[in-house]
VOBA-1610 file (N, C-alpha, C; in pm, whole numbers, padded with zeros to 5 digits, always signed):
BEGIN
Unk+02562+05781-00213Unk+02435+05731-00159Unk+02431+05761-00010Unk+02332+05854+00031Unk+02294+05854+00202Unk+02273+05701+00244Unk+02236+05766+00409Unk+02221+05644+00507Unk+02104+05591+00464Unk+01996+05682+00443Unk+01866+05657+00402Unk+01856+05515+00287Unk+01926+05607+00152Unk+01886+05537+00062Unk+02008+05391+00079Unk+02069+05385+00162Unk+02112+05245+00206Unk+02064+05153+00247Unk+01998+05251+00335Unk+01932+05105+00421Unk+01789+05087+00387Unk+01738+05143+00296Unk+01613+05094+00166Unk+01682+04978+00067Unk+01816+04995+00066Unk+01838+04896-00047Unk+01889+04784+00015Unk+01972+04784+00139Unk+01923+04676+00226Unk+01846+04601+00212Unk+01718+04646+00312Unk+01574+04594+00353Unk+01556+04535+00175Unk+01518+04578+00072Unk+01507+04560-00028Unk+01575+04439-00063Unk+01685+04406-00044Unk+01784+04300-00073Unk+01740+04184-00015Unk+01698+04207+00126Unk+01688+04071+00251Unk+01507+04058+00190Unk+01486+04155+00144Unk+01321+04104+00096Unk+01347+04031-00006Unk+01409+04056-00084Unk+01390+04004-00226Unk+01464+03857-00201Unk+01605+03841-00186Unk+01627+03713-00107Unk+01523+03652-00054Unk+01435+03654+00010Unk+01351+03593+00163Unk+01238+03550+00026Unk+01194+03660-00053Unk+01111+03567-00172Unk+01149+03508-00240Unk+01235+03495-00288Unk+01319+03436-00369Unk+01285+03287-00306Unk+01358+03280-00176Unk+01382+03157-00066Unk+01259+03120-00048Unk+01127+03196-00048Unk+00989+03125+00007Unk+00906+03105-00145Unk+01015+03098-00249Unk+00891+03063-00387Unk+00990+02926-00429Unk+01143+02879-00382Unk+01194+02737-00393Unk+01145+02673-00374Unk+01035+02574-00434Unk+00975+02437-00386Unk+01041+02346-00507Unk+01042+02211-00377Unk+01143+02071-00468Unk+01016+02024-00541Unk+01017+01989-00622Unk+00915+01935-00714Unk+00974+01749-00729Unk+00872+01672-00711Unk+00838+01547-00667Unk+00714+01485-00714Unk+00780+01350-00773Unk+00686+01295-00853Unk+00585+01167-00765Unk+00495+01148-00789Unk+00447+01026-00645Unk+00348+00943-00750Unk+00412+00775-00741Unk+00395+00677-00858Unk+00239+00598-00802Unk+00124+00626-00816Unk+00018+00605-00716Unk-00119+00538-00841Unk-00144+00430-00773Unk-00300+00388-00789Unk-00404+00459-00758Unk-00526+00515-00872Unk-00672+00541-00830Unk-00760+00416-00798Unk-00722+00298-00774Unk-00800+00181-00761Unk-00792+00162-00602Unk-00678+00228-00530Unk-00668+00167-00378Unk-00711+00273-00285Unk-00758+00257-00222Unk-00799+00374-00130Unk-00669+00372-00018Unk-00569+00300+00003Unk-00489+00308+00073Unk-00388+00379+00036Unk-00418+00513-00104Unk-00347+00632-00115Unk-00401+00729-00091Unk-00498+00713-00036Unk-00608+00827-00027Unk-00492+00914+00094Unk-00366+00887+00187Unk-00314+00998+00247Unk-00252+01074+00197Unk-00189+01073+00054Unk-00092+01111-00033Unk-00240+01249-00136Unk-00305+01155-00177Unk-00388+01238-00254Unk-00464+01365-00135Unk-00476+01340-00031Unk-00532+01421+00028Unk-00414+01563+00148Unk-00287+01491+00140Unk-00152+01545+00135Unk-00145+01671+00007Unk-00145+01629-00055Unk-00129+01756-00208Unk-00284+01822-00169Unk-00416+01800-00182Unk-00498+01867-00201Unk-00521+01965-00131Unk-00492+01939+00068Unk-00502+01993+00148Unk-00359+02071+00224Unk-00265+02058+00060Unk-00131+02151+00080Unk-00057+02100+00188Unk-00055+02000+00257Unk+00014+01958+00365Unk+00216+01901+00282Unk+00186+01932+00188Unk+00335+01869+00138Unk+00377+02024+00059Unk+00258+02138+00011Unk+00326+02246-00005Unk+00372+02327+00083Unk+00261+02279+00265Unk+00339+02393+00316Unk+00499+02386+00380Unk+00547+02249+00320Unk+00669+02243+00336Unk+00788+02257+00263Unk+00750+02335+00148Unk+00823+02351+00014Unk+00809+02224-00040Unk+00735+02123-00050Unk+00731+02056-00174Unk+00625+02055-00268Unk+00646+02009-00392Unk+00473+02024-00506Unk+00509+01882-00516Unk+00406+01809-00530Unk+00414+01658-00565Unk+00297+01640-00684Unk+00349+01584-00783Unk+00278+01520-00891Unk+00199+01433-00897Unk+00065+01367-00915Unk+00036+01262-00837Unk+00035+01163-01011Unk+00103+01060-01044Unk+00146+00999-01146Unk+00061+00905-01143Unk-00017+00852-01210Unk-00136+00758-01212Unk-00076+00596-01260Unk-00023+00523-01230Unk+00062+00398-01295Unk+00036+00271-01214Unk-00124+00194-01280Unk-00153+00118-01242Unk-00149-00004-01199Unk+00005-00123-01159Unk+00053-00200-01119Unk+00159-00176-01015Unk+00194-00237-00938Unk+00293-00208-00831Unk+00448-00231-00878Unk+00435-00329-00969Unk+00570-00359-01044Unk+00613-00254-01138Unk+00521-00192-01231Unk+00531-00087-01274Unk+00527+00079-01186Unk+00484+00092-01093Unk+00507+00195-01000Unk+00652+00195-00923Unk+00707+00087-00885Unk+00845+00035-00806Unk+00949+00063-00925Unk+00925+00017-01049Unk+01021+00063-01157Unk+01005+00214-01184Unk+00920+00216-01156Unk+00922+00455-01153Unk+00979+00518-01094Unk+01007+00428-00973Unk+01095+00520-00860Unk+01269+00446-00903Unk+01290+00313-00904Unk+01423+00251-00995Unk+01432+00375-01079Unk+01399+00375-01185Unk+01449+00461-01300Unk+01435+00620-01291Unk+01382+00690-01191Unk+01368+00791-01146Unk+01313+00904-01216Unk+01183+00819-01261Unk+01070+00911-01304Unk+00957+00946-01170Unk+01004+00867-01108Unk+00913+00890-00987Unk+00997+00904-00830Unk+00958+00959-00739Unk+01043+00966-00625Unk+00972+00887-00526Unk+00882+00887-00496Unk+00835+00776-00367Unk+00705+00750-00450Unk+00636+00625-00372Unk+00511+00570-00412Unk+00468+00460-00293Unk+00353+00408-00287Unk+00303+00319-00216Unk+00296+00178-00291Unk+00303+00059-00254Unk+00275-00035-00358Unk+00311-00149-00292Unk+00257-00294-00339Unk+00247-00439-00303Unk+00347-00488-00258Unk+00360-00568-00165Unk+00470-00603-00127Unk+00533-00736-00199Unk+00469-00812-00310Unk+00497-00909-00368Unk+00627-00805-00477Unk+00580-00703-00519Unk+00688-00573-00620Unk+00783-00571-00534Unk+00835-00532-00440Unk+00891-00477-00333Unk+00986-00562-00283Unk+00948-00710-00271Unk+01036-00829-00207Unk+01079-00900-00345Unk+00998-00896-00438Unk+01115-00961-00574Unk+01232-00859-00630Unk+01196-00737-00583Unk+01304-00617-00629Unk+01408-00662-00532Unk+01407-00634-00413Unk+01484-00658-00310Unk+01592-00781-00322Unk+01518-00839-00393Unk+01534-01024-00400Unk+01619-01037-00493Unk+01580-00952-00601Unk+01726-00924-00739Unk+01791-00794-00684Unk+01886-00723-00624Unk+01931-00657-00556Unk+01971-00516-00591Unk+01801-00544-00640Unk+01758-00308-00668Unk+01760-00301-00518Unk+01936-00207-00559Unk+01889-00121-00439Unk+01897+00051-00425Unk+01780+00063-00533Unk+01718+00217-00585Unk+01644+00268-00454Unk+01616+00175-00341Unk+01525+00245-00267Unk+01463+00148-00213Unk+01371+00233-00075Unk+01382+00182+00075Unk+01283+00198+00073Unk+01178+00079+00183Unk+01111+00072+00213Unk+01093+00158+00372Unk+00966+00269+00395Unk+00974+00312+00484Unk+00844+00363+00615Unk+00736+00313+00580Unk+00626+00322+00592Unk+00520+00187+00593Unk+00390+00245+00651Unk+00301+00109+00652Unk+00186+00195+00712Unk+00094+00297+00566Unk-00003+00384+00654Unk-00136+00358+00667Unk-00169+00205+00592Unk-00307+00213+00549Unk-00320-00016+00541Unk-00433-00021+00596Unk-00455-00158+00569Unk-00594-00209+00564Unk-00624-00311+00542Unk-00801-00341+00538Unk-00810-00481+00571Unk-00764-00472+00647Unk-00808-00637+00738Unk-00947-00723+00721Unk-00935-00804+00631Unk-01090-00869+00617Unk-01134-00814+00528Unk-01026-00780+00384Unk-01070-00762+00250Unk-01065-00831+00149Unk-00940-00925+00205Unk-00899-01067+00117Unk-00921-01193+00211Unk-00994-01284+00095Unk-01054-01395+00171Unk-01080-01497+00085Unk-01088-01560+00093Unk-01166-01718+00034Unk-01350-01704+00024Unk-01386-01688-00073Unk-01536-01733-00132Unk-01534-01872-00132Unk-01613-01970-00130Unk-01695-02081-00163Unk-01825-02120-00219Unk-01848-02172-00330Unk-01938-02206-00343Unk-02084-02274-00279Unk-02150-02331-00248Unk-02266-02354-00159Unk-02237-02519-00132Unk-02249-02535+00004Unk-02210-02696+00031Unk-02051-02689+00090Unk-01986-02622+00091Unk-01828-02590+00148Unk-01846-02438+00208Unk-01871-02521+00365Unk-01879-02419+00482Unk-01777-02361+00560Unk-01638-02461+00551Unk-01519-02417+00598Unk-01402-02421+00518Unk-01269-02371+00550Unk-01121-02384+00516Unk-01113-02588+00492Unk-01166-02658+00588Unk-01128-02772+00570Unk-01228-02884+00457Unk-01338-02784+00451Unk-01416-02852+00330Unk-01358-02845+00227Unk-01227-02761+00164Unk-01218-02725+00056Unk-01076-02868+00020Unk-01048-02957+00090Unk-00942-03034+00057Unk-01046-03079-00019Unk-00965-03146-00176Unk-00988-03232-00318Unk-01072-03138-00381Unk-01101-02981-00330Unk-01147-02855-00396Unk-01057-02793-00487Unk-01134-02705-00637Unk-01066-02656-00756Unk-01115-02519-00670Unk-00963-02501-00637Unk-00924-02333-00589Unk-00860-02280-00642Unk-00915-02082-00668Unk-00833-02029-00746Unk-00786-01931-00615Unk-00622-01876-00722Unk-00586-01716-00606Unk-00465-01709-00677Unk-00388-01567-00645Unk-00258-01554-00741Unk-00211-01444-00562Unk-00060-01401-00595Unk-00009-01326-00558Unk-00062-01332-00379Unk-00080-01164-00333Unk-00101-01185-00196Unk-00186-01297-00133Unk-00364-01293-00232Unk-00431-01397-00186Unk-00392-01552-00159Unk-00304-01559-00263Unk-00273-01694-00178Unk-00139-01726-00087Unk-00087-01641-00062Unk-00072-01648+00049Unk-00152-01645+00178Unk-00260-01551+00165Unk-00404-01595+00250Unk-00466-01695+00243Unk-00434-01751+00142Unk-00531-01874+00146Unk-00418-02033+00201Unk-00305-01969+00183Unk-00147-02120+00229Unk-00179-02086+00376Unk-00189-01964+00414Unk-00196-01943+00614Unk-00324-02004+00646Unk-00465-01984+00579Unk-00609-02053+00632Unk-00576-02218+00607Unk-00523-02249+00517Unk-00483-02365+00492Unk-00428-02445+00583Unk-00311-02377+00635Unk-00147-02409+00748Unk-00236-02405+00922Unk-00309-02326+00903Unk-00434-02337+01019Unk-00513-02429+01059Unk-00563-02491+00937Unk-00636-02598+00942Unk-00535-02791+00929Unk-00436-02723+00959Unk-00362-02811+00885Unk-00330-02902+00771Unk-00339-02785+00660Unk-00357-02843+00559Unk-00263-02756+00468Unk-00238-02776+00318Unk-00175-02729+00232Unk-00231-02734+00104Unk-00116-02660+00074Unk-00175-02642-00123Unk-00172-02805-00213Unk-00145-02880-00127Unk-00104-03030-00162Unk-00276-03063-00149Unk-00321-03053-00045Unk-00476-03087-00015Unk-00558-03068-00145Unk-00542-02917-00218Unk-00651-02851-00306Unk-00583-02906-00401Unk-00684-02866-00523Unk-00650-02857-00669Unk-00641-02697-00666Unk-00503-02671-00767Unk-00547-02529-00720Unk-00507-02470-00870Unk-00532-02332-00848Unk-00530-02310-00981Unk-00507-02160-00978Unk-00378-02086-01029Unk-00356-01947-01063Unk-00378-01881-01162Unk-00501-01793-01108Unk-00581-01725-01216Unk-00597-01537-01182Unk-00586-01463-01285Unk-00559-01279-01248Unk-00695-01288-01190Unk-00743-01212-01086Unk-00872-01181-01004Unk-00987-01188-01098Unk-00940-01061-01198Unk-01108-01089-01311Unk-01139-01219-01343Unk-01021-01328-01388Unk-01113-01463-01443Unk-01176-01545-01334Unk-01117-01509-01165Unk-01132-01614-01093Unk-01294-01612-01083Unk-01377-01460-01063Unk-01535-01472-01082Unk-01579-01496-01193Unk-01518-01513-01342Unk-01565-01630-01418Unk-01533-01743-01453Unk-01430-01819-01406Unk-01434-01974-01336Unk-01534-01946-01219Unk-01581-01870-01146Unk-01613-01964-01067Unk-01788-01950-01093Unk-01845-01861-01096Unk-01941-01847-01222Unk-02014-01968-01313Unk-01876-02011-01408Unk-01891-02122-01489Unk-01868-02276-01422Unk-01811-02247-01314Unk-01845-02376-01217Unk-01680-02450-01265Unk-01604-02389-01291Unk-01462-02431-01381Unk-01395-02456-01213Unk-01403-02343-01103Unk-01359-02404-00974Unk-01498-02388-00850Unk-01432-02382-00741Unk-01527-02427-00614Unk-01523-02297-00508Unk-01395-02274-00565Unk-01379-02092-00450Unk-01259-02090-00496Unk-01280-01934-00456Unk-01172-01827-00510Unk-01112-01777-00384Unk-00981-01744-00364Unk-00908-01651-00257Unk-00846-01554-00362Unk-00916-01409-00273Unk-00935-01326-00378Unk-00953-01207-00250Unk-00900-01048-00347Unk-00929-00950-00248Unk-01035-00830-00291Unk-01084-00719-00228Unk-01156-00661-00277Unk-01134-00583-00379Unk-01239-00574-00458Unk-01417-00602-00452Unk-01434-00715-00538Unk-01336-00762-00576Unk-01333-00897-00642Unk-01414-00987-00524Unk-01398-01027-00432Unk-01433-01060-00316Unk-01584-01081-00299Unk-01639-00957-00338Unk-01828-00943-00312Unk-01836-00928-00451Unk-01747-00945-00534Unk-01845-00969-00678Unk-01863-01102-00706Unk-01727-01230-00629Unk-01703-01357-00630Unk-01861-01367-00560Unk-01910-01333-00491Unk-02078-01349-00452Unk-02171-01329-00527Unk-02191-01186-00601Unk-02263-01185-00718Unk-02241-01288-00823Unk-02141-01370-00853Unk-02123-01446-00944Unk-02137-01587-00926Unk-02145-01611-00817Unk-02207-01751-00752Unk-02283-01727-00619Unk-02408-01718-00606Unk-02487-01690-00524Unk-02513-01798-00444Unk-02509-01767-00274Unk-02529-01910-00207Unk-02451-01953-00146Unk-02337-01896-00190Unk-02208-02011-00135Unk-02163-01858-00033Unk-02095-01895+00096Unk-02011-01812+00149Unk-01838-01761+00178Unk-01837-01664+00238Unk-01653-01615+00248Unk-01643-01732+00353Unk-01547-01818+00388Unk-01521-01930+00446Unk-01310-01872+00548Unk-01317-01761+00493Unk-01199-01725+00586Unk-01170-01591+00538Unk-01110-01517+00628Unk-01040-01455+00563Unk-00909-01388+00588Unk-00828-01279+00558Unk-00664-01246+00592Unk-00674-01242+00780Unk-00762-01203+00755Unk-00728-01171+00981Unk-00818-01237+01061Unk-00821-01370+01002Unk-00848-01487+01064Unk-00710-01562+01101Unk-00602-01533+01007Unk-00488-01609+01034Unk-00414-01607+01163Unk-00365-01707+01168Unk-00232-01677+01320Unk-00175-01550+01227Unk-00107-01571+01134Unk-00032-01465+01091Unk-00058-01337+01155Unk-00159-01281+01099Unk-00213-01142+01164Unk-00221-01136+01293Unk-00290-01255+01330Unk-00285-01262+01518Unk-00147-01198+01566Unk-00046-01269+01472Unk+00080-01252+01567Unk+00132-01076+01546Unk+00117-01102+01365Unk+00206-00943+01315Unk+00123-00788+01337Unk-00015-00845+01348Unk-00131-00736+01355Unk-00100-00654+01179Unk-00117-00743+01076Unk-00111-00642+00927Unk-00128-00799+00813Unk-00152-00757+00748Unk-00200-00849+00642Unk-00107-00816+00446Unk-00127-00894+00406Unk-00071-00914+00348Unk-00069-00793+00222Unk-00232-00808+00207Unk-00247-00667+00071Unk-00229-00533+00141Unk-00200-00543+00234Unk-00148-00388+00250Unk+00012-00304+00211Unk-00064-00206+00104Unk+00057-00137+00096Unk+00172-00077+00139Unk+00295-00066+00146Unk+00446-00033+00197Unk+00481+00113+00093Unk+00511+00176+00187Unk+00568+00321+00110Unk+00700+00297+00074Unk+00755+00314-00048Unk+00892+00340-00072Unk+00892+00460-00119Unk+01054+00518-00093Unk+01127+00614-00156Unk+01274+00570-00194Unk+01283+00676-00290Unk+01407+00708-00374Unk+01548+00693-00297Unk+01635+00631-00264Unk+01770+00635-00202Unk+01808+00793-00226Unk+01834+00813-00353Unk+01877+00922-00384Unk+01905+01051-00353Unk+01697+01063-00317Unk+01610+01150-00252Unk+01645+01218-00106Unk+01678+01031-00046Unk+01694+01086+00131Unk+01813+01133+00086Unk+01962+01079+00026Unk+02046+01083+00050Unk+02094+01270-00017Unk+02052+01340-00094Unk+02097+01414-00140Unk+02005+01544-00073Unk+01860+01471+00012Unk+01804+01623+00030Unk+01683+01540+00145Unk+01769+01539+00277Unk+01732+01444+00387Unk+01621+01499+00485Unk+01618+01653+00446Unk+01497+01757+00468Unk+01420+01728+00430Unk+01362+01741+00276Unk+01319+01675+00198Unk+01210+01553+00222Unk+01282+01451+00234Unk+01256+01326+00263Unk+01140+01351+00403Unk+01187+01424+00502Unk+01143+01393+00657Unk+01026+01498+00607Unk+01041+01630+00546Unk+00855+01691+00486Unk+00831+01568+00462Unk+00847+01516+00337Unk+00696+01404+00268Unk+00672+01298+00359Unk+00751+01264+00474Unk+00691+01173+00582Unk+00607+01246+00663Unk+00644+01372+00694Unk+00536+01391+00798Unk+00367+01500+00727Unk+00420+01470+00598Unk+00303+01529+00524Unk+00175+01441+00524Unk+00270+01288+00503Unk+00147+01224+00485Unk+00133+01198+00583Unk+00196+01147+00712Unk+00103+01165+00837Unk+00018+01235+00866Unk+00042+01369+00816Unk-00059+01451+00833Unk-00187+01434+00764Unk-00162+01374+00669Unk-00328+01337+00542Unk-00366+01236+00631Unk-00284+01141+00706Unk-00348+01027+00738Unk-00427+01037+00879Unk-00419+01171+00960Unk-00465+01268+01069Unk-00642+01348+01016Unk-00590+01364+00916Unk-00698+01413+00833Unk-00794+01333+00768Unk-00779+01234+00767Unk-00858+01159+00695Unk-00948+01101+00800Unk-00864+01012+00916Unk-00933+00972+01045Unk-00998+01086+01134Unk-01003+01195+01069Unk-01056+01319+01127Unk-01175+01384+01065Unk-01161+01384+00967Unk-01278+01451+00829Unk-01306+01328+00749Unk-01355+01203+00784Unk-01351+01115+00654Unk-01439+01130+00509Unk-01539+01223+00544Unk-01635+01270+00482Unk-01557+01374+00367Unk-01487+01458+00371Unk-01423+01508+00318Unk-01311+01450+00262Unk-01252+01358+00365Unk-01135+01266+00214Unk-01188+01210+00169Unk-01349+01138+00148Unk-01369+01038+00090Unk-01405+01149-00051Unk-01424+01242-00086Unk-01456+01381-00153Unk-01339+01377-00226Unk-01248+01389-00173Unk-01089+01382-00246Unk-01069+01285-00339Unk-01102+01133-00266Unk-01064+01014-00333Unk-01166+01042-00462Unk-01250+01061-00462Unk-01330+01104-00571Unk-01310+01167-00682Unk-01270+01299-00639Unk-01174+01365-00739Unk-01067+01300-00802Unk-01025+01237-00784Unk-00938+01153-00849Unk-00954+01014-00912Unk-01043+00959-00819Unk-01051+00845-00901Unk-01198+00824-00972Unk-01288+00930-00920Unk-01427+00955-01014Unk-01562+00830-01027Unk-01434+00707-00867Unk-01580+00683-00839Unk-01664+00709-00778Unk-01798+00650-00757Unk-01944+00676-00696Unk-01905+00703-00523Unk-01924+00802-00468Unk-01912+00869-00321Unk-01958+00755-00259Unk-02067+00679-00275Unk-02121+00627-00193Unk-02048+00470-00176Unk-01955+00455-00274Unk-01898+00322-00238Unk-01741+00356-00190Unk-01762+00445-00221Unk-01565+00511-00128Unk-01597+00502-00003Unk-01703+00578+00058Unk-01769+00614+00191Unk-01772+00433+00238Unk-01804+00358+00195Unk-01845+00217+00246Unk-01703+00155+00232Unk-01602+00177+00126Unk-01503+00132+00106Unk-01370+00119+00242Unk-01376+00285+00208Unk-01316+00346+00378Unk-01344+00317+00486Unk-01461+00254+00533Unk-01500+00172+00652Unk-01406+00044+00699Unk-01360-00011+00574Unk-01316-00118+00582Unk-01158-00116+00613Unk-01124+00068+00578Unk-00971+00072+00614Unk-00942+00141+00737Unk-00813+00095+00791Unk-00769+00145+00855Unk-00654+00232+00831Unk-00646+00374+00907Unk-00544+00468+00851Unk-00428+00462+00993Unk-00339+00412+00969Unk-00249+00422+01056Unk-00157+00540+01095Unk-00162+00624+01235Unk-00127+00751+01246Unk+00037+00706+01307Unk+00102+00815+01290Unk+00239+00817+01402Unk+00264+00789+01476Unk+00143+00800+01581Unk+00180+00747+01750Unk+00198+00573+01713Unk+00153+00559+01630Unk+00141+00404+01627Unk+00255+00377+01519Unk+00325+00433+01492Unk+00432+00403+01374Unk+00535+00284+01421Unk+00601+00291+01504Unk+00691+00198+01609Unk+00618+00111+01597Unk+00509+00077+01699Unk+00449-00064+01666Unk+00431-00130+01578Unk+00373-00042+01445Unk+00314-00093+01341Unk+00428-00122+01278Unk+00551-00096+01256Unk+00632-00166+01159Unk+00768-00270+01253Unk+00708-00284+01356Unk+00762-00407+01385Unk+00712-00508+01317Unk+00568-00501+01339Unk+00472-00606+01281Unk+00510-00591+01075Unk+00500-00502+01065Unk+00538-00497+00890Unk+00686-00563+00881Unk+00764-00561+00988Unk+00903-00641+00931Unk+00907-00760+00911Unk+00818-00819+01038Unk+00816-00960+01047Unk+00717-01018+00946Unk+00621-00917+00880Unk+00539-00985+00820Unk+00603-01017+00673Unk+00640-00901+00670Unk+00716-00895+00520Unk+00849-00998+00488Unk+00895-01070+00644Unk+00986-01175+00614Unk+00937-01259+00578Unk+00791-01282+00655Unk+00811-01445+00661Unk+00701-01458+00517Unk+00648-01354+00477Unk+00623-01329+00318Unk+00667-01394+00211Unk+00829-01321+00230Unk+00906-01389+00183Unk+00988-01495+00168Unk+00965-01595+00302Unk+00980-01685+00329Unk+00911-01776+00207Unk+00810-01763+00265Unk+00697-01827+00162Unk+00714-01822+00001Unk+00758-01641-00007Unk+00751-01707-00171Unk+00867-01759-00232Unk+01002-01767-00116Unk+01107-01821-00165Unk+01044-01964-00209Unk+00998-02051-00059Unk+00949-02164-00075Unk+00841-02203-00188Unk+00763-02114-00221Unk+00733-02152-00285Unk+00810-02108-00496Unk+00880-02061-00464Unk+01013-02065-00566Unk+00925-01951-00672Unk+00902-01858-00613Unk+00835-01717-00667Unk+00912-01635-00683Unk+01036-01630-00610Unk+01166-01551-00599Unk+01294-01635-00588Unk+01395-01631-00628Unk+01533-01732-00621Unk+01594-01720-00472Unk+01571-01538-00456Unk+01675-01551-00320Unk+01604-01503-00219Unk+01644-01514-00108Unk+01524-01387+00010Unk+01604-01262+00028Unk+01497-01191+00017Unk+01554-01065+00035Unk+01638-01025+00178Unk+01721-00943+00181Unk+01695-00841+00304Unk+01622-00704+00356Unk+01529-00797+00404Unk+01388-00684+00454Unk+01470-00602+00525Unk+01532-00612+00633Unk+01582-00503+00713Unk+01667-00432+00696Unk+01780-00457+00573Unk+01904-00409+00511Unk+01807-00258+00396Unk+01680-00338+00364Unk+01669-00182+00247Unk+01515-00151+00352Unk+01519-00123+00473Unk+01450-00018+00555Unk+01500+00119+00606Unk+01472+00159+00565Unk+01536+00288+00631Unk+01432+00436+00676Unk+01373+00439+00824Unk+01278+00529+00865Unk+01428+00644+00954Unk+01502+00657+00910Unk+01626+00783+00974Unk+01556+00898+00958Unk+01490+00917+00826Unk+01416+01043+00766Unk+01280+01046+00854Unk+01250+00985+00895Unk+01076+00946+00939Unk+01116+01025+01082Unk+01044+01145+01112Unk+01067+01191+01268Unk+00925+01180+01353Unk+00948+01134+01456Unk+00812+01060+01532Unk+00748+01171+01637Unk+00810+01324+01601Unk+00738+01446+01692Unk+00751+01556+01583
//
């Protein structure tokens, strides 16, 4: 073989290698709600290739509860997901430790609140009141309560899944609901007259932590960071990037959210008003406030004996992968 036909088969070699190397993408599963718009950075991450142009393909897995999404990534059908922090602190609390909490990109301050019926104008009208709420909401509704100085001792209260609470309250079975959206403005359509009497970022709480309770927490896979830590730091700064994009083009992610979840444009567009997309520069701040919130969370639902043990919030955090430039 000449020099020629050497160094053709060279060049040939380092090409074919170099494609080889630029067609490897990690394939990644992402355990996600069409009901929350607070995935809309993830869905708009894959659409707008911001997670392919880093060698990854992400799946977007449709698995509608947070307890059931948190067990996707446990059993490792799924690699990261967004989801409730009530899933998140009882996992923690029985000591899955499949994976870390690492994120906090999306919230809606003044989506969960207390309805009232007509004649109960405040938080303190509602003592010897039949109140309903389950999960985050009432914890919104123990802080409007703890505000007014009052407690769940004050109400009659009553734990009911969101759909029945607008028919108790409807049927006049209670007096108000603490409840989050759109449960929230349908609790209005269903008893007309009466008003929202508080709501999540009215509390000291929020005053102090600046984040509320129904907002979603990103987890990922232990596994994931630990075996492919590259990896991990793409899908963080991918979805920063959706979440850049979204506060940038909202008109166009609200287009996305659509595609996927196939509801009406015009109530995504109104929906998204109500959220806030939290970018990078603000990452530091914002999960100071998510640590403390998520303790004293759990404070609460120890006390209120929702969980046996308290977790350690700060033991399964881990942002090492998360790079802030």
């Amino acid at each position: 073989m000449n020099i020629a036909s050497r160094l053709l088969l060279s060049v040939a070699l380092v090409l074919g290698s170099h494609n080889a190397f630029a067609q490897e993408k990690t394939n990644l599963t992402f355990a996600g709600s069409l009901a929350w718009l607070g995935h809309l950075p993830i869905m708009v991450a894959i659409d707008e290739g911001f997670f392919a142009k880093r060698g990854i393909n992400v799946k977007y897995e449709s698995i509608a509860s947070s307890a059931d999404r948190l067990m996707a990534v446990t059993s490792g059908s799924a690699d990261f997901s967004n989801l409730g922090r009530t899933a998140i602190i009882s996992q923690i609390s029985r000591g899955n430790d499949s994976f870390s909490w690492f994120a906090n990109v999306e919230q809606a301050p003044g989506a969960e609140g207390c309805y009232a019926a007509s004649g109960i104008n405040t938080i303190a009208d509602l003592k010897g009141k039949r109140v309903a709420a389950n999960t985050s909401a009432e914890f919104t509704m123990s802080m409007l309560l703890k505000d007014n100085k009052m407690s769940k001792a004050d109400i009659q209260f009553f734990d009911l899944p969101a759909a029945e609470m607008t028919m108790a309250l409807q049927k006049g079975d209670v007096d108000a609901v603490c409840v989050w959206e759109p449960y929230l403005s349908k609790a209005a359509e269903a008893r007309p007259g009466g008003k929202v009497i508080g709501r999540d970022n009215d509390t000291e709480s929020f005053r102090r932590t600046g984040t509320v309770t129904s907002a979603d927490v990103l987890v990922i896979s232990k596994k994931l960071v630990k075996e492919k830590p590259a990896v991990a730091t793409g899908l963080a700064n991918a979805i920063f990037e959706g979440v850049d994009f979204i506060n940038a083009n909202p008109g166009k992610a609200a287009e996305i959210y659509q595609r996927y979840s196939k509801l009406d444009l015009g109530s995504i567009k109104a929906g998204m008003k109500t959220f806030q997309y939290i970018p990078r520069e603000k990452f530091v701040e914002n999960m100071k406030g998510q640590e403390i919130q998520l303790n004293e969370f759990s404070q609460w639902l120890f006390e209120q004996k929702k969980i046996r043990e308290l977790p350690n919030i700060k033991g399964a955090l881990d942002t090492s992968f998360v790079k802030l430039k």
